[in-house]
C-alpha positions in Angstrom: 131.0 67.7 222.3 133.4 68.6 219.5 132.5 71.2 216.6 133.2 68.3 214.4 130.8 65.9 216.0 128.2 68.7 215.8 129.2 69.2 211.9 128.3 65.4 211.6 125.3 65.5 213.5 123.9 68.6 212.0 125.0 67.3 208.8 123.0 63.6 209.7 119.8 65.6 210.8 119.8 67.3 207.1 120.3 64.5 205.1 117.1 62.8 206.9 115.2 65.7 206.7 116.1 66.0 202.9 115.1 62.0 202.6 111.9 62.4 205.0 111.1 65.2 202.5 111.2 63.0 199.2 109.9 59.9 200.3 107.0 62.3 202.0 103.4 60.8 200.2 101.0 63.3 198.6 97.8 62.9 197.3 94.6 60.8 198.8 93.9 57.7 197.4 91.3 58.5 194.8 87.3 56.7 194.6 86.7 53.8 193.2 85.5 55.3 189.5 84.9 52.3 187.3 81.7 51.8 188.0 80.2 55.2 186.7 79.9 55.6 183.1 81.4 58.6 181.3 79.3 61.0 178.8 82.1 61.0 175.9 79.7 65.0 175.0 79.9 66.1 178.0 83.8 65.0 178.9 84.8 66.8 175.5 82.7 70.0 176.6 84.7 70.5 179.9 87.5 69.5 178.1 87.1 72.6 176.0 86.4 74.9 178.8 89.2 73.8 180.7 91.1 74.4 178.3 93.2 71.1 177.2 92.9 71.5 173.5 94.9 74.7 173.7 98.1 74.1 176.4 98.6 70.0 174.9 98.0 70.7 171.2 101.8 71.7 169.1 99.3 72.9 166.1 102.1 75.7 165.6 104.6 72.7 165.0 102.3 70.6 163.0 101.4 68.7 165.6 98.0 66.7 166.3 95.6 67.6 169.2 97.0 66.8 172.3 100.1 65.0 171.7 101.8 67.6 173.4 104.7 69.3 173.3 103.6 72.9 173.5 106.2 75.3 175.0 106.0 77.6 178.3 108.8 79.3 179.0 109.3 80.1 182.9 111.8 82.1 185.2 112.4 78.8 186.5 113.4 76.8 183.0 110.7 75.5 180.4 107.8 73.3 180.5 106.6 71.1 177.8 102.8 70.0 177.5 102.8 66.6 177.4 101.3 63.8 175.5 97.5 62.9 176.7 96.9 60.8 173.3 96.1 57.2 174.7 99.6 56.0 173.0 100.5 53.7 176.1 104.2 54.5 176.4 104.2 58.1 175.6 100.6 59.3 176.2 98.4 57.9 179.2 96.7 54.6 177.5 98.3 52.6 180.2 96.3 54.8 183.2 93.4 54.3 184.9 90.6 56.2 185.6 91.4 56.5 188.9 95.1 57.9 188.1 93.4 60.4 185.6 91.3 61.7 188.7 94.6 61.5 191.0 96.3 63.7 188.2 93.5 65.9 187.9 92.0 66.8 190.7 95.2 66.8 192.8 98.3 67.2 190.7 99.9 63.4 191.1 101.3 61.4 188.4 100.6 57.8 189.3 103.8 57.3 190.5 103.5 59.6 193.6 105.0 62.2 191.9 103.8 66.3 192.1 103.3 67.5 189.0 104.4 71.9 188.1 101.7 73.9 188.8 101.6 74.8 185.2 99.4 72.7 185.1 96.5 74.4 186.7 95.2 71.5 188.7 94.2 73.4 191.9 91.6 75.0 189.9 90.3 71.2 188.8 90.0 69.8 192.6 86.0 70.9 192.8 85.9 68.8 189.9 83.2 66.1 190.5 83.4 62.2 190.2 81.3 62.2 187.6 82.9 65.1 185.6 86.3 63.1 185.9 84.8 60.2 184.2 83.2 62.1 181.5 86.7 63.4 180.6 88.1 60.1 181.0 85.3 58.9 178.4 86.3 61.6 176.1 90.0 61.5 176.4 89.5 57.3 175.7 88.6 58.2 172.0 91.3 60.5 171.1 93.4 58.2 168.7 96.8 57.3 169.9 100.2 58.9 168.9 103.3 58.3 170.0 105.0 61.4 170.1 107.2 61.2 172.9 106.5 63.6 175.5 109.3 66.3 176.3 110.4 66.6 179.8 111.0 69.3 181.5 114.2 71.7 181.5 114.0 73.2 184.6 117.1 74.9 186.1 118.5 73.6 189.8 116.7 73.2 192.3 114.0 73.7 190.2 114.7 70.5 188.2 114.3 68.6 191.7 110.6 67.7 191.3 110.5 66.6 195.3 110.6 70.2 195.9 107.2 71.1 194.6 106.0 68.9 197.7 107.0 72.1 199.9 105.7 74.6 197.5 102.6 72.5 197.3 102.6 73.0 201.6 103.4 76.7 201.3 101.0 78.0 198.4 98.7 75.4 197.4 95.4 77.5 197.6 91.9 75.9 198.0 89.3 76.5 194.5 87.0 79.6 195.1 84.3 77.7 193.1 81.5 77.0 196.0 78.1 78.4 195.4 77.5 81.5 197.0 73.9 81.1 198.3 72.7 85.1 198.0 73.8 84.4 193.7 71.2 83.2 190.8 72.7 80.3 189.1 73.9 82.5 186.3 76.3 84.2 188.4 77.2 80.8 190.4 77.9 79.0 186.7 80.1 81.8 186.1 81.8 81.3 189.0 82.3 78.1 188.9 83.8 77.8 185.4 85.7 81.6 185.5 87.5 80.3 189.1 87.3 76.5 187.9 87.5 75.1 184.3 88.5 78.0 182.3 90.9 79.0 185.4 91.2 82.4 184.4 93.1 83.3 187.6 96.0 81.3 186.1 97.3 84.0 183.4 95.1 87.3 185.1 96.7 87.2 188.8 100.1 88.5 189.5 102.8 86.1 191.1 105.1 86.0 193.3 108.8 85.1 192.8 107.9 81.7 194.1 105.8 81.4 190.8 102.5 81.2 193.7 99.7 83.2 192.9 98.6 86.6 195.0 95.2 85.8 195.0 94.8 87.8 198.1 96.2 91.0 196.9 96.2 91.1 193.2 93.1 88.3 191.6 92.4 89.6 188.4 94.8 92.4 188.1 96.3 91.6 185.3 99.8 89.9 184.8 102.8 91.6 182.8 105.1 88.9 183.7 103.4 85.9 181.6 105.3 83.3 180.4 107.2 83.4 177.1 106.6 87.2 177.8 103.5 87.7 177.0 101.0 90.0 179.1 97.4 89.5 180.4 94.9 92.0 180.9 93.1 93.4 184.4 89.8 91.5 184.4 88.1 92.6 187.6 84.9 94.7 186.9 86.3 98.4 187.9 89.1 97.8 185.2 86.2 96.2 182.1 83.9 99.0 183.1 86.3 101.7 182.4 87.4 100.1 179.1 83.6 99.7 177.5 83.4 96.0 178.7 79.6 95.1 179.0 77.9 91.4 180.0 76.6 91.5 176.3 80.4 92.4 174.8 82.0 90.0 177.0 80.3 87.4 176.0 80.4 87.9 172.4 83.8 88.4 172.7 84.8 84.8 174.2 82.5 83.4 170.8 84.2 85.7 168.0 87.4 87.1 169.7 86.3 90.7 168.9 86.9 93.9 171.6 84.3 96.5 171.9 87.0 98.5 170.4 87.2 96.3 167.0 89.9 95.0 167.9 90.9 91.3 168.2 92.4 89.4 170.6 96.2 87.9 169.8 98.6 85.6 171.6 97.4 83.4 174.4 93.6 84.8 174.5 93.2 84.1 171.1 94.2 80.7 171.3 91.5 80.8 174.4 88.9 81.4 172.3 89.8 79.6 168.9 90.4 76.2 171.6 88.2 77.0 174.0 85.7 79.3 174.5 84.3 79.5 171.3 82.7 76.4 171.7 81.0 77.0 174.9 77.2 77.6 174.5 75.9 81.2 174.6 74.8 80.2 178.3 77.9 79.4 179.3 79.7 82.4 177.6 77.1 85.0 179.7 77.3 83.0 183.2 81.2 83.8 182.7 81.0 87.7 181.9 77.9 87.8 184.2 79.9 86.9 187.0 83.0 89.1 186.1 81.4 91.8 185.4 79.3 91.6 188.9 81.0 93.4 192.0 82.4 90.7 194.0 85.9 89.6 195.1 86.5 86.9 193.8 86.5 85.0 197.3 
């Protein structure tokens, strides 16, 4: 066989492999969720802790909660929140529930397609049915605006949104949010909304140049590298004991925003608390710095 026929087939067998690649589904077909009824409280509480006020809301700009549009600049080109209003063309008024949950819980606009992980869906996947639908209630009364959402800028290959399906297979990590049966429920509820909801992980665990989390090597070491070059903190319990950090100052902190030091938080933590955190109930607030402040790791 000539070099040129092997040029052509080689050439063949990467062009199908390229195809096999994008037309690759993802995603499981999600449950039948009409039937339950949403809690519009208890939708807009989880949509606090999980922090949707904050990343989808251009207040900076002068823009209206979450119509989107908020900034994150990445190694790879920059993201734009977009518009979760129930505006059907630019927001999502003309989704389902079940494409909510699909979007949620696995990262898949209703089209198929993978979403960035800037959006910190693999930390929503323990979500439950009935959670979805109580953020589905809550998100139903947000009024409508049709601010058109911004996509992204990404540079090549990044741009090529097919490839996320291979990151997705190489570093796509399951939620550490379980129970752990030897924990009280303080510690569990902690758990659940530190490596959940509030997905702290997201901004306090190095990456690597992937833009994948080193959860095994490096959860809640801090990150230096943030987008828009910003820096977040070590938060694993030898590194809050040795600054002052106590259950009690923890938790007040995520209410009021103020270190043990007197200090304030700024930037993106601030934003945490003012969007997020500060309207969690005191319960809440301890289960999280119970459970960060407890020797475990993080597993």
């Amino acid at each position: 066989m000539s070099l040129f026929r092997l040029g052509v087939g080689a050439a063949i067998a990467s062009a199908a492999s390229l195809g096999a690649v994008i037309a690759w589904p993802i995603g499981l077909p999600p449950p039948q969720l009409s039937e339950l009824e949403g809690d519009v409280d208890r939708g807009a509480y989880l949509a606090r802790a999980s922090g949707c006020i904050a990343c989808h809301s251009d207040f900076k700009q002068g823009g209206v909660p979450l119509a989107g549009g908020v900034e994150l600049e990445t190694p790879f080109g920059a993201l734009y929140s977009p518009n979760l209003t129930t505006d059907p063309k630019e927001g999502i008024g003309d989704w389902t529930v079940e494409d909510f949950a699909l979007a949620v819980r696995q990262g898949v606009s209703p089209e198929g397609s993978p979403y960035y992980p800037a959006f910190p869906y693999p930390f929503y996947i323990n979500f439950t049915d009935q959670e979805i639908v109580d953020l589905w209630a809550a998100f139903q009364t947000v009024p409508a605006n049709d601010t058109p959402s911004r996509p992204p800028e990404m540079m090549f290959p990044f741009d090529q949104r097919w490839g996320m399906k291979l990151w997705r297979a190489a570093f796509l990590e399951p939620p550490r949010t379980d129970p752990v049966a030897e924990k009280d429920a303080v510690w569990n509820r902690g758990r659940q909304l530190v490596e959940g909801a509030a997905h702290c992980a997201a901004c306090h665990t190095g990456r690597n140049l992937a833009g994948a989390r080193k959860s095994d090597t490096e959860h809640f070491l801090g990150n230096a590298n943030l987008p828009g070059g910003d820096k977040a903190p070590a938060i694993d319990v030898v590194t809050l004991r040795e600054r002052g950090w106590t259950v009690e100052s923890l938790a007040y902190a995520m209410r009021s925003g103020i270190m043990p030091d007197g200090d304030v938080f700024g930037g993106g933590m601030g934003e945490v608390v003012s969007y997020g955190t500060g309207f969690l109930t005191d319960a809440d607030r301890t289960a999280i710095a119970t459970y960060l402040m407890d020797d475990h790791d993080g597993g």
